[in-house]
PDB file of N, CA, C, O and CB in Angstrom:
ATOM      1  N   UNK A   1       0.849  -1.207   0.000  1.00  0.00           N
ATOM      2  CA  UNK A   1       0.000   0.000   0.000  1.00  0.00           C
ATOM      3  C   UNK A   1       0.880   1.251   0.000  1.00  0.00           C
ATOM      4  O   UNK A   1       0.495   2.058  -0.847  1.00  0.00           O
ATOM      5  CB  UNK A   1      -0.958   0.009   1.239  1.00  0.00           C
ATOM      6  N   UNK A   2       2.028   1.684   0.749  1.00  0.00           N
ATOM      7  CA  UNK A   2       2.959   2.229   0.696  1.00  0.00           C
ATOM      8  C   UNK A   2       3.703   2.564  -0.511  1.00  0.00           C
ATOM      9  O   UNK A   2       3.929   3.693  -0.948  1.00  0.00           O
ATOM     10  CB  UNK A   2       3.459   1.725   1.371  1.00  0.00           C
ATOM     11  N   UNK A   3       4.038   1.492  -0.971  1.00  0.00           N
ATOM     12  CA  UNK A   3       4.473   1.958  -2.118  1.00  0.00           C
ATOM     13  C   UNK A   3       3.127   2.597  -3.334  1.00  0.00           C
ATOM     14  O   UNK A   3       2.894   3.685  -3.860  1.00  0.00           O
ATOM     15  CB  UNK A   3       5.349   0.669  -2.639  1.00  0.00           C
ATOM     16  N   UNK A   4       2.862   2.020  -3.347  1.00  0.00           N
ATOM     17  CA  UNK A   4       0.948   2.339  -4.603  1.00  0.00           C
ATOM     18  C   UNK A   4       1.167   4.207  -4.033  1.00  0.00           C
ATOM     19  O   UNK A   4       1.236   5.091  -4.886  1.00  0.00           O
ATOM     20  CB  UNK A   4      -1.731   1.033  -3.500  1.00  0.00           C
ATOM     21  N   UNK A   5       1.238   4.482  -2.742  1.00  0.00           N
ATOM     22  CA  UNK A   5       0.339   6.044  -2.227  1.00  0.00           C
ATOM     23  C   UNK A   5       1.791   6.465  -2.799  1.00  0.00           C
ATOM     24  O   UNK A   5       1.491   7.296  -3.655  1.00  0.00           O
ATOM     25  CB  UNK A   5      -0.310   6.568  -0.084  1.00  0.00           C
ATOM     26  N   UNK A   6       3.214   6.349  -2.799  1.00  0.00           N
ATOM     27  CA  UNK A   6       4.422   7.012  -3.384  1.00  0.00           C
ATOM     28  C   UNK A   6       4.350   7.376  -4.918  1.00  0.00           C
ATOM     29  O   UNK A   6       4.589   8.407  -5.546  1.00  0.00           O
ATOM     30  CB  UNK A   6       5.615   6.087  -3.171  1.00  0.00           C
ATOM     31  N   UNK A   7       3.885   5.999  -5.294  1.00  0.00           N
ATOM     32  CA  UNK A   7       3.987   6.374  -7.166  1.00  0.00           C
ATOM     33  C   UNK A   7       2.453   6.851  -7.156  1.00  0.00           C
ATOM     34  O   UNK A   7       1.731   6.606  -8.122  1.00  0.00           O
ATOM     35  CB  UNK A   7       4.351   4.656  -8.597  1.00  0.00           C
ATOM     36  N   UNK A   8       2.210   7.209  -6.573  1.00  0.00           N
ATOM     37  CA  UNK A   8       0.849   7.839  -6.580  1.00  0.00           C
ATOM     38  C   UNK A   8       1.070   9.118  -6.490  1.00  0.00           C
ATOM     39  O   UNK A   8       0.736   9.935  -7.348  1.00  0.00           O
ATOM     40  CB  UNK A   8      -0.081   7.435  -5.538  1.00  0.00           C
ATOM     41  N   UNK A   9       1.687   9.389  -5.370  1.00  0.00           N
ATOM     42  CA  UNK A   9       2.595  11.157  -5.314  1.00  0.00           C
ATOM     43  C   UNK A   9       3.326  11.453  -6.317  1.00  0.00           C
ATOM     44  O   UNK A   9       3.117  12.576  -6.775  1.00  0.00           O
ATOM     45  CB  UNK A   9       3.758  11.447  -4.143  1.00  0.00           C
ATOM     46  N   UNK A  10       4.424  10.593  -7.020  1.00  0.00           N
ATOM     47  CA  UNK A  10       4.823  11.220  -7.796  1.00  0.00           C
ATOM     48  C   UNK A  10       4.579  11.573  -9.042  1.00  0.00           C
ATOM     49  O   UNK A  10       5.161  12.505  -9.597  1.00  0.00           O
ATOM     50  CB  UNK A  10       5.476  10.986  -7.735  1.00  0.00           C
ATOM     51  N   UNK A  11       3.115  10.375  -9.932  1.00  0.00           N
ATOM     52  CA  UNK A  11       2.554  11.017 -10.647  1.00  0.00           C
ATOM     53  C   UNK A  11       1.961  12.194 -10.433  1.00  0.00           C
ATOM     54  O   UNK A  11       2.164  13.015 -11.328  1.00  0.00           O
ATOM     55  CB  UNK A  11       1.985  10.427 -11.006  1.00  0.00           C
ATOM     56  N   UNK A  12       1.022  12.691  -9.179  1.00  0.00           N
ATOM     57  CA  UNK A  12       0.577  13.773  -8.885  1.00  0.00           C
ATOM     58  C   UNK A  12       1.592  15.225  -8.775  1.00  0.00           C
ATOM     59  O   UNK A  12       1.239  16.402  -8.699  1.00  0.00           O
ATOM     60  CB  UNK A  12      -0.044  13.399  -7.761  1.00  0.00           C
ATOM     61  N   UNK A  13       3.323  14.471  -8.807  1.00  0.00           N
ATOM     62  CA  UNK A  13       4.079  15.610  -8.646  1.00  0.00           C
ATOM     63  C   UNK A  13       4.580  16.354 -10.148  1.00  0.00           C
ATOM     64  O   UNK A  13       4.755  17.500 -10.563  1.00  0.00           O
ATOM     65  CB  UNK A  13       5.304  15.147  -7.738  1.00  0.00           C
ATOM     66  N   UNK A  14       4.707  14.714 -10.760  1.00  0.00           N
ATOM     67  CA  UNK A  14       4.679  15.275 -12.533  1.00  0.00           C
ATOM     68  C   UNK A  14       3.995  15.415 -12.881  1.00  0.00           C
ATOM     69  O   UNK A  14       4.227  15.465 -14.089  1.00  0.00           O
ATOM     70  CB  UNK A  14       5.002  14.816 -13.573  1.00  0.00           C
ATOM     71  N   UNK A  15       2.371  15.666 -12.584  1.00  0.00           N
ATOM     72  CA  UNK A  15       1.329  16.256 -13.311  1.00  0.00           C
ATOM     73  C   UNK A  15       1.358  17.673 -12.947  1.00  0.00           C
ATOM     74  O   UNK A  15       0.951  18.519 -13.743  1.00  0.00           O
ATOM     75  CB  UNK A  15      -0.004  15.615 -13.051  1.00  0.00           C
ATOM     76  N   UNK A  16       1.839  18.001 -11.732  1.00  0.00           N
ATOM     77  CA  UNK A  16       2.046  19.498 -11.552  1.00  0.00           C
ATOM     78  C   UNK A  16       3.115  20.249 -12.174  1.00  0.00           C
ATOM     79  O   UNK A  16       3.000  21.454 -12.398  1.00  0.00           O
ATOM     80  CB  UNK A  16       2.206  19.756 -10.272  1.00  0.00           C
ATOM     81  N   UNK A  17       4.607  19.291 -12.587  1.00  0.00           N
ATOM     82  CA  UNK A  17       5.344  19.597 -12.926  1.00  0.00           C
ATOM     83  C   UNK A  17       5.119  20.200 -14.301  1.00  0.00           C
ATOM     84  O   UNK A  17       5.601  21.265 -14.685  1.00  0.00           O
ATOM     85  CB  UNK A  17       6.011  18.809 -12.674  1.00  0.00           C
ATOM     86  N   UNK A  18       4.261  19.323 -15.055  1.00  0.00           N
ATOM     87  CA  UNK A  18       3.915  19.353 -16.644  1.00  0.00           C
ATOM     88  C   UNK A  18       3.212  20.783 -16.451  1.00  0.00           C
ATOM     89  O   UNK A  18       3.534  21.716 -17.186  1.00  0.00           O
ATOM     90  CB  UNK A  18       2.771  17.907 -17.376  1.00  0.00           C
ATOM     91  N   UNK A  19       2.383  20.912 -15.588  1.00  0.00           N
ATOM     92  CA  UNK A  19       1.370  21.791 -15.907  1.00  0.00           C
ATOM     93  C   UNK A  19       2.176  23.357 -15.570  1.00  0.00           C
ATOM     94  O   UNK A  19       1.871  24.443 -16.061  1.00  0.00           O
ATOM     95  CB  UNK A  19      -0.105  21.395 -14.934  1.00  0.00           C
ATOM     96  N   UNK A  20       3.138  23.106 -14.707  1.00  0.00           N
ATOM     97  CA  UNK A  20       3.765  24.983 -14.258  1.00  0.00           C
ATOM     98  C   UNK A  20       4.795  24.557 -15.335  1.00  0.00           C
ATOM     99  O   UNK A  20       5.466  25.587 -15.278  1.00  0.00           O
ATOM    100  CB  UNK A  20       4.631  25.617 -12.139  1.00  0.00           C
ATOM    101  N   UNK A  21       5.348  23.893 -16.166  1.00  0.00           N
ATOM    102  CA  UNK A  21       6.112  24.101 -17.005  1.00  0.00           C
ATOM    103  C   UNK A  21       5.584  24.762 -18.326  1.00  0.00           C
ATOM    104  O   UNK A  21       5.955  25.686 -19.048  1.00  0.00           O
ATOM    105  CB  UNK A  21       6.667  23.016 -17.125  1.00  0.00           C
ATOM    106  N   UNK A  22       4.518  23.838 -18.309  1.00  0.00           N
ATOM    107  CA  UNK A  22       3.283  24.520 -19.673  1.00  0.00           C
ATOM    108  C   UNK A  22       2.845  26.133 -19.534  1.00  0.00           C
ATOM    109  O   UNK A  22       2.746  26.919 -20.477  1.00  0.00           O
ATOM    110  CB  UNK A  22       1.481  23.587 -19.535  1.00  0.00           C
ATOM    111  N   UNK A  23       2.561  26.484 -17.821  1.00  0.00           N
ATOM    112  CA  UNK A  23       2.204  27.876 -18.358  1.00  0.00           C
ATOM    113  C   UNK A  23       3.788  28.212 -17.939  1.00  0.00           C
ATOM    114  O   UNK A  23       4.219  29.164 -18.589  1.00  0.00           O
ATOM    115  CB  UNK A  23       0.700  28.893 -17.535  1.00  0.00           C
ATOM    116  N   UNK A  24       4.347  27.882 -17.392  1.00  0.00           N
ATOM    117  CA  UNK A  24       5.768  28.802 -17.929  1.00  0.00           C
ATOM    118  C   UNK A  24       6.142  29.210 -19.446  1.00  0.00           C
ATOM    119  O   UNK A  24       6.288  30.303 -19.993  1.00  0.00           O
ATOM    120  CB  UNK A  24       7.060  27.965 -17.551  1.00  0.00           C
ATOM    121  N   UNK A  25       6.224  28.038 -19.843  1.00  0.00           N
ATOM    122  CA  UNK A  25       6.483  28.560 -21.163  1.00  0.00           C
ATOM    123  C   UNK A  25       5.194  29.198 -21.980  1.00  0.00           C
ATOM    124  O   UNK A  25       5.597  29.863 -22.934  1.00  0.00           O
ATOM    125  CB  UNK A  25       7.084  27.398 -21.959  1.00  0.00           C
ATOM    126  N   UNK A  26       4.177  29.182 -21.898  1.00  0.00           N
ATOM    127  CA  UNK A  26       3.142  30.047 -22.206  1.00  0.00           C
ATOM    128  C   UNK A  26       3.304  31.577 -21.861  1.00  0.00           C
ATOM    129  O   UNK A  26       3.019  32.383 -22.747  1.00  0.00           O
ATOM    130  CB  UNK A  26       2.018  29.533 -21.564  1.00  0.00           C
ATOM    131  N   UNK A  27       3.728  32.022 -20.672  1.00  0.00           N
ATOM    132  CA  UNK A  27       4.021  33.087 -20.292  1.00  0.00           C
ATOM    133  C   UNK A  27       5.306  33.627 -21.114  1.00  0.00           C
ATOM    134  O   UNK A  27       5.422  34.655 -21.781  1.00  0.00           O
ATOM    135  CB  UNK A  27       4.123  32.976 -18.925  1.00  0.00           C
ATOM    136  N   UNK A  28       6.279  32.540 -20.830  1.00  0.00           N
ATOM    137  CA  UNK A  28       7.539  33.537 -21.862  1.00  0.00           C
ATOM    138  C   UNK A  28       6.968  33.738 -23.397  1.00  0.00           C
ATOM    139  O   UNK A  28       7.135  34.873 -23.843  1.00  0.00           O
ATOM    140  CB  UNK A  28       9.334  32.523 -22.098  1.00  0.00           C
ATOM    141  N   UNK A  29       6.392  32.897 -24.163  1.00  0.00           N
ATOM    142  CA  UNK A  29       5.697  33.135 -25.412  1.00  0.00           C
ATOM    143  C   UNK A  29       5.038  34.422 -25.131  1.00  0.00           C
ATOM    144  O   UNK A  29       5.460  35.337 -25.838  1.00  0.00           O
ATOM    145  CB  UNK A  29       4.683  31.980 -25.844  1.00  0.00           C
ATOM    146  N   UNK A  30       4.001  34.780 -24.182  1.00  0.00           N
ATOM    147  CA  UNK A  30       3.368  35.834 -24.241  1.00  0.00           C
ATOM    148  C   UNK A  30       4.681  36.866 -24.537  1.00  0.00           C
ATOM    149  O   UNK A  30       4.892  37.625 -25.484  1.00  0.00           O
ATOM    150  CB  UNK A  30       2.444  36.028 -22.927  1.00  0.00           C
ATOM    151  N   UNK A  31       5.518  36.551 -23.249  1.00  0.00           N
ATOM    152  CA  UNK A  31       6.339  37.634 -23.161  1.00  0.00           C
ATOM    153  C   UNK A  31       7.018  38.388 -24.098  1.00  0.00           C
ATOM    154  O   UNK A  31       7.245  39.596 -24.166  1.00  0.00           O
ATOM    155  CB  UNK A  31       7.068  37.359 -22.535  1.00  0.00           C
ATOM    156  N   UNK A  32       7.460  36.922 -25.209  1.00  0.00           N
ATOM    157  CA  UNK A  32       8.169  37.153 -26.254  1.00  0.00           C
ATOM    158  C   UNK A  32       7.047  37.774 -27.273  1.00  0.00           C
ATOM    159  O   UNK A  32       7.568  37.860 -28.385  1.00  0.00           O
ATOM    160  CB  UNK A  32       8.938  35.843 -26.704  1.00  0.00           C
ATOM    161  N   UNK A  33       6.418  37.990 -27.282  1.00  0.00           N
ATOM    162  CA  UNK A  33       5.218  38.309 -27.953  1.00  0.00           C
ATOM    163  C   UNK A  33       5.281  40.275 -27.908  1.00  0.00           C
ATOM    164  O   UNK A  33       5.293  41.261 -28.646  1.00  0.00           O
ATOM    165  CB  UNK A  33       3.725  37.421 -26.971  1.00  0.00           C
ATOM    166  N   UNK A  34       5.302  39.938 -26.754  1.00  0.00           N
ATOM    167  CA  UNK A  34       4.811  41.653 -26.271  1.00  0.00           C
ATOM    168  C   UNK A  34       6.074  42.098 -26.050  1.00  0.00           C
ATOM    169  O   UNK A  34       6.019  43.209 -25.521  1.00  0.00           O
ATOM    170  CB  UNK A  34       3.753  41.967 -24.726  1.00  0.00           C
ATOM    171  N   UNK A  35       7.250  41.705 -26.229  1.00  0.00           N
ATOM    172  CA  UNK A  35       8.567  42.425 -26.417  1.00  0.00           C
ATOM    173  C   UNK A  35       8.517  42.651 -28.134  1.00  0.00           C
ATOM    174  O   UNK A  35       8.632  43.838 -28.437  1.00  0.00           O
ATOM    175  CB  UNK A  35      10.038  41.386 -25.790  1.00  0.00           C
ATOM    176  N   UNK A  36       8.387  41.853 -29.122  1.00  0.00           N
ATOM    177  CA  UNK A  36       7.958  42.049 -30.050  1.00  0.00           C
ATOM    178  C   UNK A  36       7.244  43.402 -30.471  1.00  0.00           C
ATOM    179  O   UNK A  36       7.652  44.324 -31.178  1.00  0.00           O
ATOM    180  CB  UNK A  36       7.416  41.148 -30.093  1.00  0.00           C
ATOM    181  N   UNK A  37       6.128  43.230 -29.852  1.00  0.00           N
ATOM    182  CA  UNK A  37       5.361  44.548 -30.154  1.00  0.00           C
ATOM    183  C   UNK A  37       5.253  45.910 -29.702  1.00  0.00           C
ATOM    184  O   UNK A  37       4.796  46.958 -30.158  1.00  0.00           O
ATOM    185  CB  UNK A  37       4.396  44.340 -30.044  1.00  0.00           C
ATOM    186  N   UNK A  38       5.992  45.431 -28.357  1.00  0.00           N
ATOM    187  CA  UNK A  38       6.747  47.121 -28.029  1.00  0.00           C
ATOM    188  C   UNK A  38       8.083  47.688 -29.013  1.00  0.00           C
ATOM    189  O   UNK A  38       8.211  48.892 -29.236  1.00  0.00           O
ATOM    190  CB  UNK A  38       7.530  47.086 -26.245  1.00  0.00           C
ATOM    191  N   UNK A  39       8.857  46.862 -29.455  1.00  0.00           N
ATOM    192  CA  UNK A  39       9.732  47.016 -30.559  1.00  0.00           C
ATOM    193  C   UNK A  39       9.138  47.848 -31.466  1.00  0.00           C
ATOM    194  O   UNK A  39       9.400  49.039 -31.626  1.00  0.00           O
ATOM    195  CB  UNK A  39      10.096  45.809 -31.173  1.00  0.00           C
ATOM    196  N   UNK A  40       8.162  47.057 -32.179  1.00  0.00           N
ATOM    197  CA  UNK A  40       7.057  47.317 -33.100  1.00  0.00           C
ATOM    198  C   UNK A  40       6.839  48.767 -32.916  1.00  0.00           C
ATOM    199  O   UNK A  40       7.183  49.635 -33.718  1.00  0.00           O
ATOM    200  CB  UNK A  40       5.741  46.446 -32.822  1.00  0.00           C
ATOM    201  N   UNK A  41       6.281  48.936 -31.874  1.00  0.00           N
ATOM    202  CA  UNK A  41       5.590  50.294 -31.389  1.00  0.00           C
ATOM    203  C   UNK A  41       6.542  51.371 -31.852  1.00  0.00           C
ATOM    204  O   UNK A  41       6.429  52.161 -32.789  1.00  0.00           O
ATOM    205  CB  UNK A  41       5.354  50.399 -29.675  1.00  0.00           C
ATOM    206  N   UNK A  42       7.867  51.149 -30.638  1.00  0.00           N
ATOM    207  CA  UNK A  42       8.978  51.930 -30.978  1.00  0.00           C
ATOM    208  C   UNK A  42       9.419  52.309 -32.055  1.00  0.00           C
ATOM    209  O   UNK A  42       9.635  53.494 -32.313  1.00  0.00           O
ATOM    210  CB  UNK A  42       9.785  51.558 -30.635  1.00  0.00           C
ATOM    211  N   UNK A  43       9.648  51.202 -32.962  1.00  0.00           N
ATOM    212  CA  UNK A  43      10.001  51.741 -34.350  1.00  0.00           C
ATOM    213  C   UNK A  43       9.164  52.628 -35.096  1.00  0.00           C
ATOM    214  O   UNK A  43       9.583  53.729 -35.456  1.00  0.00           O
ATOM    215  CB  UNK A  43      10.171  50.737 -35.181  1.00  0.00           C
ATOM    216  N   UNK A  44       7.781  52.146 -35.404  1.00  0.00           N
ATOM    217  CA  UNK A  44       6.967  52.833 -35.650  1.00  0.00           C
ATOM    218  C   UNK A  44       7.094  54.416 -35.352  1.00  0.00           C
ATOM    219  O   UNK A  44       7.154  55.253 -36.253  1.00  0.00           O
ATOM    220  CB  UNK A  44       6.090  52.244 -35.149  1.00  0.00           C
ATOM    221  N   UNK A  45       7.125  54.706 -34.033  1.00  0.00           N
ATOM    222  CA  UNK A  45       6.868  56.022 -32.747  1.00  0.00           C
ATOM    223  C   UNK A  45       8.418  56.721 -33.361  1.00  0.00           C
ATOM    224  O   UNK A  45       8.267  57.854 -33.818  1.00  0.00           O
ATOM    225  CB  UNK A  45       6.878  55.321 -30.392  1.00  0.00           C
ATOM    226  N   UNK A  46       9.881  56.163 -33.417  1.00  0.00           N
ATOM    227  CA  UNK A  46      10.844  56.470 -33.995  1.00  0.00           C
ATOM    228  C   UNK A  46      10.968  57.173 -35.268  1.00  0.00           C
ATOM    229  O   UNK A  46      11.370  58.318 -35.479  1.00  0.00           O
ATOM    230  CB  UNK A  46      11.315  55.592 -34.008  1.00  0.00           C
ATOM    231  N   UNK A  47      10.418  56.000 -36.331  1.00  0.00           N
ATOM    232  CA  UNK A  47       9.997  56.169 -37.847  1.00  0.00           C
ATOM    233  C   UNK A  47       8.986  57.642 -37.854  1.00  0.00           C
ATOM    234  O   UNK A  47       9.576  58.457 -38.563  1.00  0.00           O
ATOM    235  CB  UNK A  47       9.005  54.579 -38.442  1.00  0.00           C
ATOM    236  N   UNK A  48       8.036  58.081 -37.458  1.00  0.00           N
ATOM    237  CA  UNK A  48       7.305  58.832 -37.048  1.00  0.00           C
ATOM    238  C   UNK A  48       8.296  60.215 -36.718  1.00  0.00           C
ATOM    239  O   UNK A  48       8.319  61.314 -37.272  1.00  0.00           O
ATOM    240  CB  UNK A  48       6.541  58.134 -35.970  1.00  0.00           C
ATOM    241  N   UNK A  49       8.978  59.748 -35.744  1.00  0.00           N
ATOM    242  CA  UNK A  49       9.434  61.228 -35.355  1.00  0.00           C
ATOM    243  C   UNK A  49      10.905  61.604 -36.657  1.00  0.00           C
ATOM    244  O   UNK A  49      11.480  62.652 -36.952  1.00  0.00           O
ATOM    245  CB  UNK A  49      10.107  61.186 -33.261  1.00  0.00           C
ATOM    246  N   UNK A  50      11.034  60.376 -37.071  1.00  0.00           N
ATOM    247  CA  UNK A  50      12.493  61.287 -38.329  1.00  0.00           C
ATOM    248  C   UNK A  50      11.771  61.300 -39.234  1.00  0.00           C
ATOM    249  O   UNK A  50      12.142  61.762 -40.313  1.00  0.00           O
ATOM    250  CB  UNK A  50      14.184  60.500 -38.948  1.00  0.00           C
TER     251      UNK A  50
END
């Protein structure tokens, strides 16, 4: 029984693992996203002023 409740935890620990890795990298995508488009902006706002 002991052992069953361990590999029982540690699937429950790599299902958490999977899941804060997933929005981790979801978040840096955003991030990389919206560094992108502040670039964007800038150049634009730059281009604009010469």
């Amino acid at each position: 029984i002991k052992v069953k409740n361990i590999y029982c935890i540690l699937l429950y620990k790599l299902d958490l693992i999977v899941i804060l890795s997933n929005i981790i990298r979801n978040m840096w995508q955003n991030t990389d996203k919206l560094i992108v488009y502040k670039l964007n902006v800038f150049y634009v706002l730059t281009a604009v002023r010469i």
